[in-house]
C-alpha positions as CSV (number, residue, x, y, z in Angstrom):
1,X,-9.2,-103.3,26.0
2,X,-8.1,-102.8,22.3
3,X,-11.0,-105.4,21.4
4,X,-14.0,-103.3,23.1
5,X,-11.8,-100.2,21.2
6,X,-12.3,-102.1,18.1
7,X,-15.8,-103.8,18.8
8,X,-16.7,-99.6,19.3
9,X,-15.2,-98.5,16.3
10,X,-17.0,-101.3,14.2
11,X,-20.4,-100.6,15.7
12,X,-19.8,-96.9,15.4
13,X,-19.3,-97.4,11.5
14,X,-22.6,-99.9,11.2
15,X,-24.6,-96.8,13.1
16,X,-23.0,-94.2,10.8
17,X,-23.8,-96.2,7.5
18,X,-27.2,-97.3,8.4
19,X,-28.4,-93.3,9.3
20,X,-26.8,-92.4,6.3
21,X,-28.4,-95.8,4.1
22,X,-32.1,-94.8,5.7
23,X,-32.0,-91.1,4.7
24,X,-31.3,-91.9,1.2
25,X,-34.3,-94.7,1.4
26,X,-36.5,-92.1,3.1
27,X,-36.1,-90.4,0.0
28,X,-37.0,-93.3,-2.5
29,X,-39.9,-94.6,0.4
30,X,-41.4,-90.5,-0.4
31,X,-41.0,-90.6,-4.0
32,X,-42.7,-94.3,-3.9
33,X,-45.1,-93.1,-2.2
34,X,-46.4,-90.3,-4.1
35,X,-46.2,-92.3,-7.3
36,X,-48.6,-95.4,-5.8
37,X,-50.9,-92.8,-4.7
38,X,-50.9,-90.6,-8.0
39,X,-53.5,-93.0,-9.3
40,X,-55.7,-93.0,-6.3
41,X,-55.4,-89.1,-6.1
42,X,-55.9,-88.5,-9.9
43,X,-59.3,-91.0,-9.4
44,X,-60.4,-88.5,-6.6
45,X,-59.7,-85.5,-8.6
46,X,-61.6,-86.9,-11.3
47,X,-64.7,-87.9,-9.4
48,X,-64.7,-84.4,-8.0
49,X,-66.1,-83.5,-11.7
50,X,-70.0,-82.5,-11.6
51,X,-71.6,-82.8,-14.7
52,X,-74.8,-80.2,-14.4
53,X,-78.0,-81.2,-16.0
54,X,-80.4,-78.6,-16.5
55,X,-84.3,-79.5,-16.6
56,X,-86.7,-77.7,-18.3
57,X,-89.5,-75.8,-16.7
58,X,-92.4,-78.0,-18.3
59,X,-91.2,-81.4,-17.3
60,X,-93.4,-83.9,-15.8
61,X,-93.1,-85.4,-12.0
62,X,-93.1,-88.9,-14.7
63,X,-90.4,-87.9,-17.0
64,X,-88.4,-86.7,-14.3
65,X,-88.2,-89.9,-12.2
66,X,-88.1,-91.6,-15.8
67,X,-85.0,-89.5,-16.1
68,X,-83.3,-89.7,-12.7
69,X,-83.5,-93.6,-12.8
70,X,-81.6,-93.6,-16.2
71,X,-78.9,-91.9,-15.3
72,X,-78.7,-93.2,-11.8
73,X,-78.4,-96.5,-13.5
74,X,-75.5,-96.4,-15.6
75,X,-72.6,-97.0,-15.6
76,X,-70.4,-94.0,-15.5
77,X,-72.6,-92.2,-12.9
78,X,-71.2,-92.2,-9.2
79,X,-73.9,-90.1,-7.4
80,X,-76.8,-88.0,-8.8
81,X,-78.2,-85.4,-6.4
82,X,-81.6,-83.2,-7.2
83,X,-80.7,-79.3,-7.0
84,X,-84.5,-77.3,-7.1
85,X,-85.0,-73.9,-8.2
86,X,-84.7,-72.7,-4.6
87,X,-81.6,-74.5,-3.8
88,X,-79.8,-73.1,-6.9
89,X,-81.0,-69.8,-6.1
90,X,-79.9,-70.0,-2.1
91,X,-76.4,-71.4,-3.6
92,X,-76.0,-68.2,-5.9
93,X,-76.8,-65.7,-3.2
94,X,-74.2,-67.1,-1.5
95,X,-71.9,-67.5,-3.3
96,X,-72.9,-63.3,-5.2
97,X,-73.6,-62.3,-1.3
98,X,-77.0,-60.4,-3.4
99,X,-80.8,-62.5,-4.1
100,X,-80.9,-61.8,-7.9
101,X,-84.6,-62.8,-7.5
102,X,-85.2,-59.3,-6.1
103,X,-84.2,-56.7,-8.9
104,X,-85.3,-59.7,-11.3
105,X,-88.5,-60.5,-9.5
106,X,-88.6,-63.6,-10.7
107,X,-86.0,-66.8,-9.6
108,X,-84.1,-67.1,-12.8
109,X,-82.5,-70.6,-12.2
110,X,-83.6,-73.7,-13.3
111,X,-83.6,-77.0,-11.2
112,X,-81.2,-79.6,-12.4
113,X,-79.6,-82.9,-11.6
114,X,-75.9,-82.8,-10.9
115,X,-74.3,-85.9,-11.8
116,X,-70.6,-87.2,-10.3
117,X,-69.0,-89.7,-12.6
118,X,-67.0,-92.4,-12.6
119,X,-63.2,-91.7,-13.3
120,X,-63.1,-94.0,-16.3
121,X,-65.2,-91.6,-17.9
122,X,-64.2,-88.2,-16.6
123,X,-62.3,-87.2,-19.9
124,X,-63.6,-85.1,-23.0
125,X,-64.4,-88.2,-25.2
126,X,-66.9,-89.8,-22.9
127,X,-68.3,-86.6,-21.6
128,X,-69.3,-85.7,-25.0
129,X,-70.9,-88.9,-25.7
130,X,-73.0,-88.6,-21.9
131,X,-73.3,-85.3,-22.9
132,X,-75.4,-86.4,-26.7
133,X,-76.9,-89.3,-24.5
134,X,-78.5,-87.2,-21.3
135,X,-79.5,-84.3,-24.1
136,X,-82.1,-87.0,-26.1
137,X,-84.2,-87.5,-23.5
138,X,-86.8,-86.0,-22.6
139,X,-87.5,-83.3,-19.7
140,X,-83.7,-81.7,-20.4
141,X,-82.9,-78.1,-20.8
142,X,-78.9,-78.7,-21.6
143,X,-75.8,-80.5,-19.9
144,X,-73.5,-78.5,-18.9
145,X,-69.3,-79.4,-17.4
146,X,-66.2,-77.5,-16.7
147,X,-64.5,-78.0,-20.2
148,X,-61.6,-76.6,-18.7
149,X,-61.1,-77.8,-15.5
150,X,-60.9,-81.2,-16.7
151,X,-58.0,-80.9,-19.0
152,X,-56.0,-79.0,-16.6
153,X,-56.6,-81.9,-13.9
154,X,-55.6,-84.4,-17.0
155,X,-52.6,-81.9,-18.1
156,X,-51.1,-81.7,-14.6
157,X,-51.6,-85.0,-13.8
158,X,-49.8,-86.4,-16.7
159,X,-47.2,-83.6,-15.9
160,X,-46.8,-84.5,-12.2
161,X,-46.8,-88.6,-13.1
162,X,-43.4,-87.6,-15.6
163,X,-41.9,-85.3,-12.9
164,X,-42.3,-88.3,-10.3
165,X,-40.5,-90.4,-12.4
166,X,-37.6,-88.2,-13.5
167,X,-37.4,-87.7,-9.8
168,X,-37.7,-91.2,-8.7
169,X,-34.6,-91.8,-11.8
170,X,-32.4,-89.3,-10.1
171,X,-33.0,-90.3,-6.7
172,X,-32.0,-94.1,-7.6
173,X,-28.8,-93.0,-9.3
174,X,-28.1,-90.3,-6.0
175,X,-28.8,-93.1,-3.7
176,X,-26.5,-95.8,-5.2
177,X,-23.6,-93.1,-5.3
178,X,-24.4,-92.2,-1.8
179,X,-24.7,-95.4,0.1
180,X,-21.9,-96.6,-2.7
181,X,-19.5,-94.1,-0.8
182,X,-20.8,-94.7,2.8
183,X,-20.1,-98.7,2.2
184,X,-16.6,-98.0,0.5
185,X,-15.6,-96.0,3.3
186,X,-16.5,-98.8,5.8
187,X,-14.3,-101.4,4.3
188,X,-11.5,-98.9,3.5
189,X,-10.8,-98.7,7.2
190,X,-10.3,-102.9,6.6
191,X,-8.3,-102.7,3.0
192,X,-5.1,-104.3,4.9
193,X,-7.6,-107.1,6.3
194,X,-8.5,-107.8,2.8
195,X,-4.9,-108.1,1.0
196,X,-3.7,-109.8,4.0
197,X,-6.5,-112.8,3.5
198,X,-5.6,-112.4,-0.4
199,X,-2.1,-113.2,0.0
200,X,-3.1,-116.8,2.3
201,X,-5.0,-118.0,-0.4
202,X,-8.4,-116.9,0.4
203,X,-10.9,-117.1,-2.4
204,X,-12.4,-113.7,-3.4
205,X,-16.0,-115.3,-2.7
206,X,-15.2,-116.6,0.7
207,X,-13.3,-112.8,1.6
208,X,-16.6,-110.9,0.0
209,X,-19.2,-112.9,2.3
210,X,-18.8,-110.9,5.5
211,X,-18.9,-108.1,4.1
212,X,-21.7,-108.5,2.3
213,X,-23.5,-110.3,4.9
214,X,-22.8,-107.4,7.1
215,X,-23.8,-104.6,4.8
216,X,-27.1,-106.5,3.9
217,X,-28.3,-106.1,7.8
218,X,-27.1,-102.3,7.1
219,X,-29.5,-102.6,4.1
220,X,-32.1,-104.0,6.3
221,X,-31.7,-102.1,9.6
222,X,-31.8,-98.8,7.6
223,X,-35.0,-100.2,5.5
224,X,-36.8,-100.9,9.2
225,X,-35.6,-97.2,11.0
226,X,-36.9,-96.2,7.0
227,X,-40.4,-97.5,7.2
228,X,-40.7,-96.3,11.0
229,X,-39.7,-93.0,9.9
230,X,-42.3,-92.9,7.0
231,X,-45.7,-94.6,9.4
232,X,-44.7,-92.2,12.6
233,X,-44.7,-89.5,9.8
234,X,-47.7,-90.2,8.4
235,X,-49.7,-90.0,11.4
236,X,-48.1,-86.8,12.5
237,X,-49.5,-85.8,9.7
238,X,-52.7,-87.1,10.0
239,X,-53.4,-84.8,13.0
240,X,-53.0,-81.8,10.1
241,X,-53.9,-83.0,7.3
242,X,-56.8,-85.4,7.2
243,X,-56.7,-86.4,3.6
244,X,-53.4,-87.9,4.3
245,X,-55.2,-90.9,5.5
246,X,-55.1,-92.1,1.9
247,X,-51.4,-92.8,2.0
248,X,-51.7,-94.8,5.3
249,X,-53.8,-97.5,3.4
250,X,-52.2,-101.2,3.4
251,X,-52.9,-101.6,-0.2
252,X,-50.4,-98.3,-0.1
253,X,-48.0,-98.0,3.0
254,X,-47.5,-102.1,2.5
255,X,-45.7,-101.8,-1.3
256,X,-44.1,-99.0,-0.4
257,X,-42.0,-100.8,2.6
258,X,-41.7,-103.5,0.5
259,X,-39.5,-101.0,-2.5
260,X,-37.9,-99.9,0.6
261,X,-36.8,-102.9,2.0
262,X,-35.8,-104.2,-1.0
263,X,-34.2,-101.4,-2.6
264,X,-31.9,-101.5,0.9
265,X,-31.0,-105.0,0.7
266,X,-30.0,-104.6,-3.4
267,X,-28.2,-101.4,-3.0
268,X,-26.1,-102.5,-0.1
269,X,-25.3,-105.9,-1.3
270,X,-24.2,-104.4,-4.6
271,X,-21.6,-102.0,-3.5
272,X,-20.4,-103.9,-0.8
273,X,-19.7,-106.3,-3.8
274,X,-18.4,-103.6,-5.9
275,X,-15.9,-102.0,-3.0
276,X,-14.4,-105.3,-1.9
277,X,-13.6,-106.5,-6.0
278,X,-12.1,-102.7,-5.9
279,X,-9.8,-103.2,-3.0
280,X,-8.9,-107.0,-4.0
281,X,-8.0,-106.1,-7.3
282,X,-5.5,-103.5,-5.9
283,X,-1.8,-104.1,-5.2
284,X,0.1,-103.9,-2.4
285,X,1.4,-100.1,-3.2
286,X,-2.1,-98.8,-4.0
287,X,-3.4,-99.8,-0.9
288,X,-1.2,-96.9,0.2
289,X,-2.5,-94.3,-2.0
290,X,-6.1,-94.8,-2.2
């Protein structure tokens, strides 16, 4: 009876410390997350930038397919898509809700070629230089971007990318406290155990090993109910939030359970290390007091 008390209280502790353990990790699995898909997400928001390229009135059906297959051709353009006069007027009265072509009486819009770029070269340095490039040839009005709408999405990107990794700092130093306390807690309830097997002789590596064994299946039962927690999540979230889908990539989710499950095994086997050197090195009166 007072083994299946004990074999209880034992299991109840190894349940206790791995909820505790997996929380922390869900944590670090988030943060790792958002920081492996920072890059893919700062590549979408960069592709997202249009460059507009205005053609003049007189150009030839020649110079414009001249044109069209120059740009389509290199390298920084992703897509090129024709916008005619009648388009870019039917996309202003929607977006005005009024057809300035009838208190004008004429369309004043110009067809144009609307360029999506690469994100290698959706900064101010390159744009310039397509910009000079596009402008010398022939059958173009002016190229026109958002100036500013590209170094905010480069400002806030670096600023999230620093915030990610202050917060992924502070989480690692908050997790090792936390599952520190949860581990020293479960071999405090064994401290006599310890000093006992001390005093016979046993050698500090062959009293550690248990524990340490014990705590690394902690480490690794709370890295699996983790990465469960984080792919059930994810397609939760799918049914929401479509663009989620992003996240649930292999080249993405599969690193990410990796930090997870490794990050479990290190932390626990460390402080399970650290806790059982602290209560070996104590003497018989502190044991008492602790």
């Amino acid at each position: 009876m007072a083994k299946q008390k004990k074999k209880r209280k034992i299991d109840l502790l190894f349940i206790t410390a791995c909820i505790s353990t997996s929380l922390v990790l869900l944590l670090i699995g988030i943060v790792a997350l958002l920081l492996l898909t920072a890059n893919d997400l700062s590549r979408h928001l960069k592709q997202e930038m249009t460059v507009e390229v205005v053609l003049k009135e007189s150009i030839t059906e020649a110079q414009f397919t001249s044109l069209r297959r120059s740009i389509e051709a290199a390298p920084y353009c992703a897509v090129c898509s024709y916008i005619s006069k009648d388009d870019a007027l039917k996309d202003m009265t929607r977006v005005m809700g009024t057809d300035p072509s009838q208190f004008l009486e004429y369309n004043p819009f110009y067809a144009s070629l609307n360029l999506r770029l690469e994100a290698d070269y959706a900064c101010n340095d390159s744009l310039k230089m397509i910009e000079k490039r596009i402008s010398s040839m022939e059958g173009v009005r002016e190229v026109t971007w958002q100036k500013d709408l590209l170094d905010i999405i480069n400002s806030n990107i670096r600023k999230v990318a620093c915030i990610l990794l202050i917060l992924a700092l502070i989480l690692s130093l908050v997790s090792f406290t936390l599952i520190n306390n949860t581990i020293k807690l479960t071999i405090y309830a064994q401290r006599f155990i310890l000093y006992s097997m001390k005093l016979v002789g046993a050698k500090w590596s062959f009293i550690r090993k248990p524990f340490i064994i014990r705590n690394l299946w902690v480490g690794l039962a709370s890295a699996t109910l983790t990465c469960i927690m984080i792919w059930y999540g994810l397609k939760i979230g799918l049914r929401y939030e479509p663009w989620l889908i992003m996240l649930a990539e292999p080249k993405i989710i599969i690193p990410v359970f990796v930090v997870v499950t490794l990050i479990g095994l290190l932390i626990t086997g460390i402080c399970a290390m650290h806790s059982v050197n602290r209560f070996l090195r104590m003497k018989s009166g502190e044991l008492h007091y602790v």
